[in-house]
VOKEDREN-406140 format. One record per residue (C-alpha): x, y, z. Coordinates in steps of 0.25 Angstrom, whole numbers, padded with zeros to 4 digits, always signed. Layout:
BEGIN
XYZ;...
END
This chain:
BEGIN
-0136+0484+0194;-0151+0482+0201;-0151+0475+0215;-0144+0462+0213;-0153+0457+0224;-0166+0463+0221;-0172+0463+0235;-0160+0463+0244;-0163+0473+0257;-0146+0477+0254;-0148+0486+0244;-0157+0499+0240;-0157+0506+0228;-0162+0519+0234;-0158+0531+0223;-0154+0538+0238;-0144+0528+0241;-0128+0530+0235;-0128+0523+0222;-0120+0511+0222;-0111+0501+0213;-0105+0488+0214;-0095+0479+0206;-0107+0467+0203;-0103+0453+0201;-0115+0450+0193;-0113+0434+0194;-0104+0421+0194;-0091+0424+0189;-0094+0438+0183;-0081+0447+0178;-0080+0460+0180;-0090+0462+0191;-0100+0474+0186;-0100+0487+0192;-0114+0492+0194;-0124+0500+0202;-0129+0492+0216;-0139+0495+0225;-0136+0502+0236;-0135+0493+0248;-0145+0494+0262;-0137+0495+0274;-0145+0484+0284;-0144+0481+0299;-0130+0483+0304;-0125+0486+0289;-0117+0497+0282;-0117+0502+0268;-0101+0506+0265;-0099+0515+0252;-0086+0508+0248;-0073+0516+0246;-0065+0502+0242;-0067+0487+0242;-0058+0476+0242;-0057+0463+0232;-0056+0451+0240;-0052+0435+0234;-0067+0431+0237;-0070+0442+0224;-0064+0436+0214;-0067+0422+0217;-0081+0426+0219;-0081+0432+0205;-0073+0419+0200;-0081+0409+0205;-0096+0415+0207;-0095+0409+0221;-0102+0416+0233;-0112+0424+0228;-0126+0418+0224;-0134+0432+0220;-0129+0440+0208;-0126+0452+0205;-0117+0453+0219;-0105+0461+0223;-0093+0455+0228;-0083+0463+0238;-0081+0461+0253;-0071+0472+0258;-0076+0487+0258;-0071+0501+0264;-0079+0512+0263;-0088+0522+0270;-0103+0518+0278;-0114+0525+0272;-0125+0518+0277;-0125+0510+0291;-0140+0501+0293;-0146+0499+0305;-0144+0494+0318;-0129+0499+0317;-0120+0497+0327;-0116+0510+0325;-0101+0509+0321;-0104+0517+0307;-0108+0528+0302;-0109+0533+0288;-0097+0537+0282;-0087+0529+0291;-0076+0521+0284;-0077+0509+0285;-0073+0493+0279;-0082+0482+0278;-0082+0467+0274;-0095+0466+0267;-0104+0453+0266;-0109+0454+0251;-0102+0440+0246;-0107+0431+0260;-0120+0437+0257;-0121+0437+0244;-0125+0452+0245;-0120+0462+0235;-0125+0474+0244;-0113+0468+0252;-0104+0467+0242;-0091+0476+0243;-0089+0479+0228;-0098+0491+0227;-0101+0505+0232;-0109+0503+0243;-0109+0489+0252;-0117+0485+0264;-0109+0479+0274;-0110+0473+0288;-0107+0483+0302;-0100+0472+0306;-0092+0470+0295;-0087+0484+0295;-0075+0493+0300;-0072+0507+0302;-0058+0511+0295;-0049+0524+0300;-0052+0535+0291;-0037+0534+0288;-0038+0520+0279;-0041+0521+0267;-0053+0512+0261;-0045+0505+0251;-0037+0500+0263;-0045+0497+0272;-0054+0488+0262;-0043+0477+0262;-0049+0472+0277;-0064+0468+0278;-0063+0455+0272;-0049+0451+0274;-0053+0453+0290;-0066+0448+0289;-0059+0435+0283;-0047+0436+0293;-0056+0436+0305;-0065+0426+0302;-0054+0416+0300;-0047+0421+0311;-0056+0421+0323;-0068+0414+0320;-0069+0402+0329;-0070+0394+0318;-0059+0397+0312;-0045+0403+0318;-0053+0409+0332;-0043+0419+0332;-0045+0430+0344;-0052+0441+0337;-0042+0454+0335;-0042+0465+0345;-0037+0479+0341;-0028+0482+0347;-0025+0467+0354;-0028+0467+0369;-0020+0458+0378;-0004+0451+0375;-0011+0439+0371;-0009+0425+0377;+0005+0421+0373;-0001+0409+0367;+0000+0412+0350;-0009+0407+0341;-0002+0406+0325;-0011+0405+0314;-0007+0406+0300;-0012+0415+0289;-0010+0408+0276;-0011+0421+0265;-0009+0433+0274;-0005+0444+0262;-0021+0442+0258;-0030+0451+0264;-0036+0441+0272;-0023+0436+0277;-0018+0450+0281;-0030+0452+0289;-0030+0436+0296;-0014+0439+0299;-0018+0454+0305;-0030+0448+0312;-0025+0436+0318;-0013+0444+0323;-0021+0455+0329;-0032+0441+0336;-0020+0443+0348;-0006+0443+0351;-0006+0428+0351;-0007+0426+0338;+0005+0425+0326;+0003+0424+0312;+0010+0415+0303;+0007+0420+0289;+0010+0417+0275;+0012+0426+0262;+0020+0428+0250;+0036+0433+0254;+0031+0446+0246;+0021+0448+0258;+0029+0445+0270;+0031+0458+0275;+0014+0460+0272;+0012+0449+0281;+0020+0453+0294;+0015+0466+0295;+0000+0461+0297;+0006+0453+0307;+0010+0438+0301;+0020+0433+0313;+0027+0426+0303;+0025+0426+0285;+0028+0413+0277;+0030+0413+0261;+0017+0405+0256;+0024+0402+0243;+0036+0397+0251;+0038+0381+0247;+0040+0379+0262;+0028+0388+0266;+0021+0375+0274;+0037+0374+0284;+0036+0390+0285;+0023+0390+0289;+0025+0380+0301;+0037+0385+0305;+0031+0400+0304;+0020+0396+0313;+0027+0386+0323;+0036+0398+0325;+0024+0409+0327;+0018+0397+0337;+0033+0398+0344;+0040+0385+0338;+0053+0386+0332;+0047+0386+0318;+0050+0370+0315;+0064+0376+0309;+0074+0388+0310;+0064+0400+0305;+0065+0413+0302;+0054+0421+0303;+0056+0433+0296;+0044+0438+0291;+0046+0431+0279;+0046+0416+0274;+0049+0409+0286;+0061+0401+0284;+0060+0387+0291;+0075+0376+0291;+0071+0364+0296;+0076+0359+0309;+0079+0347+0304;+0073+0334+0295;+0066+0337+0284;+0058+0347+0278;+0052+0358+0288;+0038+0353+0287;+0040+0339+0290;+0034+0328+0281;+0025+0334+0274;+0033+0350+0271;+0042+0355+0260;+0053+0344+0263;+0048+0332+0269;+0055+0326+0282;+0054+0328+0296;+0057+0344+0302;+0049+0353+0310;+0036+0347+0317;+0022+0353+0313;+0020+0364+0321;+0004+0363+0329;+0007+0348+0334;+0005+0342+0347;+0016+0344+0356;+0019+0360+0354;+0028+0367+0364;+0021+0373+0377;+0018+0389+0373;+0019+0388+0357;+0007+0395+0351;-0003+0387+0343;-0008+0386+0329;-0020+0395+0326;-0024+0390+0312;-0022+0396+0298;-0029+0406+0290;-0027+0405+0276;-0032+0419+0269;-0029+0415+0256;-0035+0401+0254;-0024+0395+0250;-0026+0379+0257;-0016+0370+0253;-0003+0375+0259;-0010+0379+0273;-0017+0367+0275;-0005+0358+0274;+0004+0369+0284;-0007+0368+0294;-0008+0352+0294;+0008+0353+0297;+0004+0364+0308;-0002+0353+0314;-0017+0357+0309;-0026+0368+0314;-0036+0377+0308;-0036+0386+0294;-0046+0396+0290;-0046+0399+0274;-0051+0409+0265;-0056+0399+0257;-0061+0386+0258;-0049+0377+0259;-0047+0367+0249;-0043+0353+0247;-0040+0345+0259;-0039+0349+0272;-0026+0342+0280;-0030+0334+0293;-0028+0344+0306;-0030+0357+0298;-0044+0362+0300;-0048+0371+0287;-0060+0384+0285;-0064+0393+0276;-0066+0407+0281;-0078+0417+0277;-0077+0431+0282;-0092+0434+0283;-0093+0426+0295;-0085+0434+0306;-0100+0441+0303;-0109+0431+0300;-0105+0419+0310;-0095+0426+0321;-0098+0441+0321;-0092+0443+0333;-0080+0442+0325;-0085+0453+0314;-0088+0462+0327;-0076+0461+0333;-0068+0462+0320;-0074+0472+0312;-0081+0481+0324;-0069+0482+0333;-0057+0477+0327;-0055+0481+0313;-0059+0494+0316;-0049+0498+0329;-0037+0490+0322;-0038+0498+0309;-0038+0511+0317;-0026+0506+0325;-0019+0500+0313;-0019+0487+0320;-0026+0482+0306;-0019+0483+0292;-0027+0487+0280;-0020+0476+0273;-0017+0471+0263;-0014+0483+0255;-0025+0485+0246;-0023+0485+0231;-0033+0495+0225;-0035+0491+0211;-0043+0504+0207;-0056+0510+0209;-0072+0507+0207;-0080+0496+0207;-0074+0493+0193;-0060+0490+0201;-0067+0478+0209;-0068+0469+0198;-0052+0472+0195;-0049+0471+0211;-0056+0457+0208;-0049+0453+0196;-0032+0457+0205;-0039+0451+0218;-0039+0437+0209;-0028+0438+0203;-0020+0441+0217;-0015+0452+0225;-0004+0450+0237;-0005+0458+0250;-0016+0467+0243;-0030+0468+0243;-0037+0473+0231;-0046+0485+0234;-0055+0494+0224;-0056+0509+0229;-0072+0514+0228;-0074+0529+0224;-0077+0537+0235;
END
């Protein structure tokens, strides 16, 4: 396939250069995407060129493919995790790499419509500061799961518009304030949820995660850090979630609770339904949590992060938190309830509008809390087979739904 293009300064099709392939979305709505040849791409200033050993499938794809939304110029190539090896670095380097390190990287193809920075293809130019050395002893198809899950945890998390988090440290300095800061993490089994529950937890000692998943994924949840998990599908999920977070805050929960690890189990003290008028059960019961009059030392609200972007349910629970702010992986839908403040979050701009936050995230963090193991590689990837011919497969499970796993395609070496 000749340069989709035609004149951008991203590609070369030098017969020295590797030969490379892509899986081409060739315009709106096309099924299967076409694997084909691509033009080598030309590493610019403070660029890389990364020969990919694997790639990840991400929500984005499919809806993407779906909808022919987001991308104006066609042919194009979608994919937005990569791992792999440098085999070029342009110029003006800040001299973190050098040929043949191993690396991952969130590439920029989809925000800037560029297939040269599309991930689903042998060769993909990517951004220094969106790249991350990995030990030598994880393997690619492991590592891939990250770049976009963290690019998308952190830009909900700490950009000052959003949660303004504290950015991560690894490993954390200080005992923190002893003032906690809960926020709740609405889909943490997704890749972006594991990443927002083990970022936000590893922001500083302060903070406590309420989380929610399915049952099934409990045990996921607490290991990346969740303070305490509540059962999304529970017909009680708007109670358990308040009484989860008036506890992490350090209330009594709004009712006898147990936190367990699993469904928190709220009994009303008294008067109705656990919610009040407007919760499973109607009546009076335990008083929103986040209202004026709080206890001296209880920890405050932080907001929520909806990974899934899933508004319905989390809109309502915040309104009966007493309001505050959400971020969302999508752009929330219907109306929004009075005292809840709702945004859409876009992982390219950590680098485009805050990059002190891709610097500190991609240069210093991710790099020293993968070789402490302070990081999880998670969710475990689910490797659907190998080759660009896989990536269209990956796309067609990614939409149909995968739990606690992240679809991944191994590239030939």
């Amino acid at each position: 396939m000749t340069d989709p293009q035609n004149e951008s300064a991203a590609w070369t099709t030098s017969q020295t250069q590797p030969q490379n392939q892509a899986a081409w979305i060739t315009g709106p709505r096309q099924r299967p995407l076409t694997v084909d040849a691509a033009p080598y791409p030309k590493p610019g200033r403070h660029q890389l060129v990364i020969k990919n050993h694997a790639v990840a499938v991400n929500p984005v794809d499919w809806r993407v493919q779906d909808n022919g939304t987001f991308i104006q110029n066609y042919p194009n190539i979608l994919g937005e995790d990569v791992a792999g090896e440098v085999v070029e670095v342009g110029e003006h380097s800040d001299r973190r790499f050098t040929k043949g390190d191993r690396v991952i990287a969130y590439p920029l193809g989809l925000p800037r419509d560029d297939p040269a920075q599309g991930g689903f293809q042998r060769y993909t130019l990517v951004e220094e500061v969106l790249t991350a050395p990995i030990p030598a002893s994880l393997p690619f198809e492991r590592a891939v799961v990250l770049p976009l899950a963290v690019s998308t945890a952190a830009a909900g998390l700490f950009q000052p518009e959003m949660l303004n988090l504290d950015l991560p440290s690894a490993p954390q300095t200080g005992a923190g304030t002893g003032k906690t800061r809960t926020i709740l993490v609405w889909g943490a089994a997704s890749s972006v949820g594991s990443a927002a529950v083990q970022l936000a937890r590893l922001s500083s000692p302060d903070v406590r995660v309420v989380a929610t998943s399915s049952a099934k994924n409990f045990d996921f949840v607490k290991s990346l850090g969740a303070t305490e998990v509540v059962d999304y599908k529970s017909p009680h999920v708007m109670a358990d979630v308040v009484a989860a977070v008036d506890r992490a805050r350090g209330g009594g929960g709004g009712g006898v609770g147990e936190a367990t690890g699993a469904r928190a189990t709220v009994t009303n003290r008294g008067g109705g339904g656990a919610m009040g008028g407007g919760g499973p059960g109607g009546g009076g019961g335990a008083r929103d949590v986040g209202v004026d009059g709080e206890p001296e030392g209880r920890g405050s609200f932080a907001g929520a992060f909806d990974a899934v972007g899933s508004s319905a349910e989390w809109m309502l629970i915040i309104q009966k938190l007493g309001g505050g702010r959400v971020v969302s992986t999508l752009t929330p839908s219907g109306d929004v309830p009075s005292g809840v403040e709702a945004r859409s979050v876009f992982a390219a701009t950590i680098a485009t509008k805050h990059a002190h936050i891709a610097g500190t995230l991609w240069r210093e963090f991710i790099p020293r809390a993968l070789e402490e193991g302070k990081l999880q590689t998670k969710p475990e990837p689910f490797i659907v087979g190998e080759g660009l011919e896989k990536v269209q497969e990956g796309i067609d499970v990614q939409r149909r739904g995968v739990s606690a796993k992240k679809v991944v395609v191994k590239l030939t070496a």
